[in-house]
N, C-alpha and C positions, 0 to 999 in steps of 0.2 A: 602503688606508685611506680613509675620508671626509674629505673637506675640510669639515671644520667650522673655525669659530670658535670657542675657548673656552667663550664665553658661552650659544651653538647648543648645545654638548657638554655643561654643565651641563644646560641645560635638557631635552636627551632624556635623559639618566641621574632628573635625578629623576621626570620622567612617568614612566620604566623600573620605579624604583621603585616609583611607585605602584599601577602594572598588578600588581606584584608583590605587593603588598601589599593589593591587593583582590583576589586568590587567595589568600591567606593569611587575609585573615578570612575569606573564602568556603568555605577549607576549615573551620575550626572552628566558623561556623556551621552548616554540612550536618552537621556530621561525625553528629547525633544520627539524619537517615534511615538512616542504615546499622547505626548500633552500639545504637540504644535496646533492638531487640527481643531482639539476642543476651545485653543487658546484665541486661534484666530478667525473661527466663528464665533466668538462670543459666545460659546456655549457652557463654560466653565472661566471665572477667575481665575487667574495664572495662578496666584497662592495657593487655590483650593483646588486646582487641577497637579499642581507639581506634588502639595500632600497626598492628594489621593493615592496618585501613579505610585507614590513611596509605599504606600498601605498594601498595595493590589503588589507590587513587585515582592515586598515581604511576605504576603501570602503564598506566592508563586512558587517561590523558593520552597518553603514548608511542606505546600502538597504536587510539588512536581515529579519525584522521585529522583532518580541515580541514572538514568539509562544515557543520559548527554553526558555527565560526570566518570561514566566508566570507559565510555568511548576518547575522553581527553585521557585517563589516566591510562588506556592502554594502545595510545598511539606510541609510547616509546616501550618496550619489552622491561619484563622487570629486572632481567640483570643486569640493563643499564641504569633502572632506579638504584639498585642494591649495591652498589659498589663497597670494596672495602672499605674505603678511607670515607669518613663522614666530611672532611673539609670538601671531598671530589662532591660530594651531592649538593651538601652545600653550595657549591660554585654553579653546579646547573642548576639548582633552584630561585640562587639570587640573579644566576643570570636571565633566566625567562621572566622573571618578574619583573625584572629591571626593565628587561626591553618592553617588557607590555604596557608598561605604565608611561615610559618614556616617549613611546610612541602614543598612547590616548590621549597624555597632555599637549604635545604637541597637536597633534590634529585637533582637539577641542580649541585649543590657543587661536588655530587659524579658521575656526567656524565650520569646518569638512566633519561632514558626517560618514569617519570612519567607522569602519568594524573592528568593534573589538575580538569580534569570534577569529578574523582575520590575524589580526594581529596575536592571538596567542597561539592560534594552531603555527603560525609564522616561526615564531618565538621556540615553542615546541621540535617540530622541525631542524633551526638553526643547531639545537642542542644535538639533537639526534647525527646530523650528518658531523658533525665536530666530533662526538663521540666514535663514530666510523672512522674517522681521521687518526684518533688517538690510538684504538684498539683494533680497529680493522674488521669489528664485528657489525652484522646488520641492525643498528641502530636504531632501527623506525620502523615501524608495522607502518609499511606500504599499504598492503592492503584497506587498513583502515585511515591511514591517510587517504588515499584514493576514494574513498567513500564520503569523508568528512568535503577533502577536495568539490568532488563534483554536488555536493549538499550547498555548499555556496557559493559557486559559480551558477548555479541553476534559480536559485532563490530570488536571486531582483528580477531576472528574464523572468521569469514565473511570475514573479506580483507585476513587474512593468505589463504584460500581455493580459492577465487579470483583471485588474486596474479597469483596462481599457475597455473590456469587455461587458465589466458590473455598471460601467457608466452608459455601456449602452445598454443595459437591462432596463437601468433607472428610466433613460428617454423616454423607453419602449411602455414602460408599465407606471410608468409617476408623472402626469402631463403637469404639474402644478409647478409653473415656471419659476415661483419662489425658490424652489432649492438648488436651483441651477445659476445664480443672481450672487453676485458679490452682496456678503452681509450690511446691511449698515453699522457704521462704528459705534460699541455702546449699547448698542439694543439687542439681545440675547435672540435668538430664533424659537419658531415657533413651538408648543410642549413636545410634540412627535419627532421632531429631528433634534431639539435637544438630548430628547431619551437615545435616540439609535445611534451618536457622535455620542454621547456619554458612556454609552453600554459599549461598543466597542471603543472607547481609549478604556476603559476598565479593561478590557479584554488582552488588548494587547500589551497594560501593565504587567498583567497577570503573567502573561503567557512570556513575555521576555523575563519575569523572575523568574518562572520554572524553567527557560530553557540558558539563560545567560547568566542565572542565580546557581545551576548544575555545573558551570565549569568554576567558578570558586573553589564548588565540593569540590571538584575532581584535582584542583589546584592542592587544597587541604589535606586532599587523600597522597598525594603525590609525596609531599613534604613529611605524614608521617607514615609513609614507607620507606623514604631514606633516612629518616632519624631514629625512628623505631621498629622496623620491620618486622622483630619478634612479633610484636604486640597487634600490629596493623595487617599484616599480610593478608590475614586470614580472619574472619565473621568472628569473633568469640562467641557471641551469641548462637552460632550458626548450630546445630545439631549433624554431629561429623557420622554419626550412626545412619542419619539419612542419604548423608551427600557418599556412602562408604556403598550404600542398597544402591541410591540414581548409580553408580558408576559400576556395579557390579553387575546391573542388568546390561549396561552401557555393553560389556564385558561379554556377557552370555549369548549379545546381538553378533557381537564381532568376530565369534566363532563361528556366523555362520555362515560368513564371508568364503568367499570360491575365490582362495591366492591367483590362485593358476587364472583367475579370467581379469587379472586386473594390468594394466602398465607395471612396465618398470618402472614408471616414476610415483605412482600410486603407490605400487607394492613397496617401495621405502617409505614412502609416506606412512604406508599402514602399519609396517613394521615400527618406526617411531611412536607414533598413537598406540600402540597396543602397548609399548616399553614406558608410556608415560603411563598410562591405563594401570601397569602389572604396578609401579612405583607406588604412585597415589595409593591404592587397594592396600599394600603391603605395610604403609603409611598410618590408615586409616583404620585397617582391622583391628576388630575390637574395644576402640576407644570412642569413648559417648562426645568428648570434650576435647577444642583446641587445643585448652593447657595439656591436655594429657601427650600431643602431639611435641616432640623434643625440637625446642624451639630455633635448632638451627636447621632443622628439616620443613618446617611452616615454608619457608620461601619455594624452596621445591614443590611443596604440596601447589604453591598458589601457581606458577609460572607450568607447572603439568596439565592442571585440571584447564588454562587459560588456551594451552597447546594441543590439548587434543579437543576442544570444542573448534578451534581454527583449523584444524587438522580433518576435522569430521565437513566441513562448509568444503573445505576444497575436494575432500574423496569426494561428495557429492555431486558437484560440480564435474567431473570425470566422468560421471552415470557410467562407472563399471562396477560399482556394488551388487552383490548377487543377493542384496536383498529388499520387501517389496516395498511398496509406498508408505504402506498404513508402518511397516517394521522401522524406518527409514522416522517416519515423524512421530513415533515413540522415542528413540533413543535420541532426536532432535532435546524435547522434553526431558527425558534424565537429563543431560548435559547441562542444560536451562538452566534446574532445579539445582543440579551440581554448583552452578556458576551463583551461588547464593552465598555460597563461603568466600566468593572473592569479591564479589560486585555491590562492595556496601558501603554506607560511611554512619560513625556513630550520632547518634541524636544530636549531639551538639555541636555537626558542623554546619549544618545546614542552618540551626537555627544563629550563630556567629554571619554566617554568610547573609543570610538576610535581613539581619541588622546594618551590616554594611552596605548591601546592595539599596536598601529601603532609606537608611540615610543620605547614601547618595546622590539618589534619586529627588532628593530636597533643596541641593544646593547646583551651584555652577551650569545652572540650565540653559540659560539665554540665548549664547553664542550661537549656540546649533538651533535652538529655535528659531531666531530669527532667520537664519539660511535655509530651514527646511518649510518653516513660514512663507516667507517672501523672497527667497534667490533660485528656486527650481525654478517656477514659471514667469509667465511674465505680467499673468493679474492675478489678484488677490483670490485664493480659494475657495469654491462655493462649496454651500453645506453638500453637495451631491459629491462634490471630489473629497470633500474630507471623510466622509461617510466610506465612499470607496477605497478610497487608502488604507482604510483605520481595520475593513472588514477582509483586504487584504492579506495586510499584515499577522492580524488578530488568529487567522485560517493556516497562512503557510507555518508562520512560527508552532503553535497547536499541534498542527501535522509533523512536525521535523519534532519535535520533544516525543509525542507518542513513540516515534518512530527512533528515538533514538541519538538523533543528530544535533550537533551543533548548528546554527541557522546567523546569519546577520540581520541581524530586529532591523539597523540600523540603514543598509543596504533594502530589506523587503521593503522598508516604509516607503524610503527617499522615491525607487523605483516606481511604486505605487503611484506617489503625488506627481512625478513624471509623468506616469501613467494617464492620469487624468486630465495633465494638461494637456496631450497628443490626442487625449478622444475629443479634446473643445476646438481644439481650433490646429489641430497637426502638429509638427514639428516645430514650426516657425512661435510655438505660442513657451518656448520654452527657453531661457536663459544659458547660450550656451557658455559663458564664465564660469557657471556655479557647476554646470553639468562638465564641463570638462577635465574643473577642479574635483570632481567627485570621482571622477571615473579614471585619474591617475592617480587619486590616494586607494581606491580599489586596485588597480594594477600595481603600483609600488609597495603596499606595506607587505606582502608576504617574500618578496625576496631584499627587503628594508627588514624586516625583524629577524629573518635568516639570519641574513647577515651579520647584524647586530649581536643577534644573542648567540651566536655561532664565536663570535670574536668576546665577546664578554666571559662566556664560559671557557675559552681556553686562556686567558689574562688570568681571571681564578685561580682556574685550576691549576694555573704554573704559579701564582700569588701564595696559594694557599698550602 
């Protein structure tokens, strides 16, 4: 058990809660990318379309893994997770969650089909540069901001241009004028496009709980690195004998780097890397086991191994390493294999997480269906554009989890059904009320949740 204090034990249960409960609105806001198209083709009952998508997003979650959840928990550095004072973490965790959820009820309220992913990298963010404020240290892994950044700016242009494209596929290769025809109200379509509007909102249930079901984790992970960081920092489970060999060869590669052919700015860079490299190693010999690691040195172990794999991406990036390709995407691999001690969350966050996300998914749907239903375009969606939208979505989100990234389920979709209304009839067949009101809740929430949780966490932090 953790040796908490009472007051310590309150306070991580209710941040617990609130991670929780911003999967929970996150699911009922999303829930309308998956289920609008099935709903308003008649291709699915709304009852038995909103349980489904709950089913398929709780799966999602379970077999999605970590790789979106590690990229949230390591956009802020962890000595700004780690702070002394537990009340300081505390304030930046109530405060990102405050504003994430403040900000999804709000936009669910007024029917905008915002991003959540927006709204908490926002949120994230707000803390980081307030923390630069307070301490004057670099607060924010830019770099993976910049990454995460252009993952969602690029994602609607991407399904909007998509979109447009699949539906000319359809033209091109599907002459049966039926699926291009406003449904009749009531009467379910025929078994072939039921199945292909069915499979994909499966798909894209799924695929928004592995990639919007991951930032919970990485929410959950966050919260117990600042309350218990002994115990979290680092894999318990991990085998440190292995991650002590990945980083020893890491080690034996790096001597055989040529100083003399690198920049001045590399060559401190290297210099650094090699002083986290000699740390962790010194760390690490000998011991099979986390525990056996003295548990006020775990944080270093984890914030080293996290620094010299970002450390190793930029010497690369310089191609003044004097060493070869194949040498180069070996010691890529140790690093990987190394990053197994920090890039994890235990069995039971994920399954917490997708109990919430899959309940949420049940309730408070409507608002945004109706707008993603009926307020993009300006007629009723044919099975061909919901089809297109859903296969869309289903594809970019899939691709951004593989890959690592946080993605807007809720932005890929909308853009999508946009999409499909500009391959029917151009621009003029689209509602620009709904699309105006979309595209300034897309432009405002990430300097709205800045903001916010930028100014929440220093109220806090001076409260607390």
């Amino acid at each position: 058990m953790f040796d908490l204090s009472t007051g310590i034990l309150i306070l991580l249960c209710v941040c617990l809660f609130f991670a929780c409960a911003f999967e929970f609105v996150n699911g009922f806001h999303d829930t309308a990318n998956a289920v609008a198209t099935v709903i308003y083709t008649n291709t699915l009952r709304p009852t038995v379309a909103v349980v489904w998508s709950g089913l398929c997003n709780f799966a999602g979650v379970i077999a999605g893994g970590i790789g979106v959840a590690m990229g949230i928990v390591n956009l802020l550095p962890v000595d700004a997770l780690v702070d002394n004072s537990i009340a300081h973490g505390t304030a930046m965790i109530l405060a990102l969650l405050v504003t994430a959820i403040i900000w999804n009820l709000a936009t669910w309220w007024m029917g905008l089909p915002a991003s959540s992913s927006h709204t908490l990298i926002g949120s994230i963010l707000g803390i980081g540069l307030s923390f630069y404020f307070i301490k004057g240290n670099d607060a924010v892994n830019w770099g993976k901001a910049e990454e995460i950044g252009l993952s969602l700016l690029f994602s609607p242009l991407f399904g909007f241009a998509m979109a447009i494209f699949i539906m000319y596929l359809f033209k091109r290769l599907i002459k049966n004028d039926l699926i291009y025809k406003e449904p009749t109200p009531g009467t379910p379509p025929p078994f072939w496009i039921r199945a292909i509007l069915a499979t994909t909102c499966t798909l894209v249930s799924f695929f928004h709980g592995s990639n919007d079901g991951q930032k919970g984790i990485g929410l959950i992970m966050l919260i117990l690195i600042v309350f218990i960081p002994h115990d979290f920092v680092l894999n318990k489970d991990q085998d440190i004998k292995a991650t002590y060999a990945e980083l020893y060869l890491t080690k034996n590669y790096f001597k055989k780097v040529d100083e003399k052919r690198l920049s001045k700015a590399d060559l401190e860079l290297f210099t650094k890397t090699n002083q986290s490299l000699d740390a962790v190693l010194e760390l690490t010999k000998d011991r099979a086991l986390v525990s056996e690691i003295p548990a006020k040195k775990r944080t270093d172990v984890r914030k080293d191994i996290i620094i010299i794999s970002k450390n190793f991406e930029k010497l690369k990036a310089g191609k003044n390493l004097t060493l070869s390709e194949n040498e180069i995407k070996k010691v890529d691999r140790y690093l990987v294999l190394s990053k197994s001690a920090t890039d994890y969350a235990p069995n039971w966050v994920p399954v917490l997480i997708s109990i919430s996300l899959g309940f949420g998914t049940m309730v408070g749907w409507k608002r945004i269906v109706k707008t993603v239903g009926e307020k993009i375009g300006k007629q009723h969606m044919s099975y061909a554009q919901g089809a297109s939208a859903e296969i869309v979505a289903a594809s970019t989100i899939g691709l951004s989890t593989g890959l690592g990234l946080p993605v807007s389920t809720t932005h890929v979709l909308s853009s999508g059904i946009a999409g499909t209304m500009v391959a029917k009839k151009g621009l003029k067949n689209l509602q620009k009320k709904t699309v105006r009101n979309i595209l300034l809740a897309w432009v405002f929430t990430l300097p709205v949740t800045m903001l916010l949780s930028g100014s929440l966490f220093l109220l806090m932090r001076w409260l607390f």
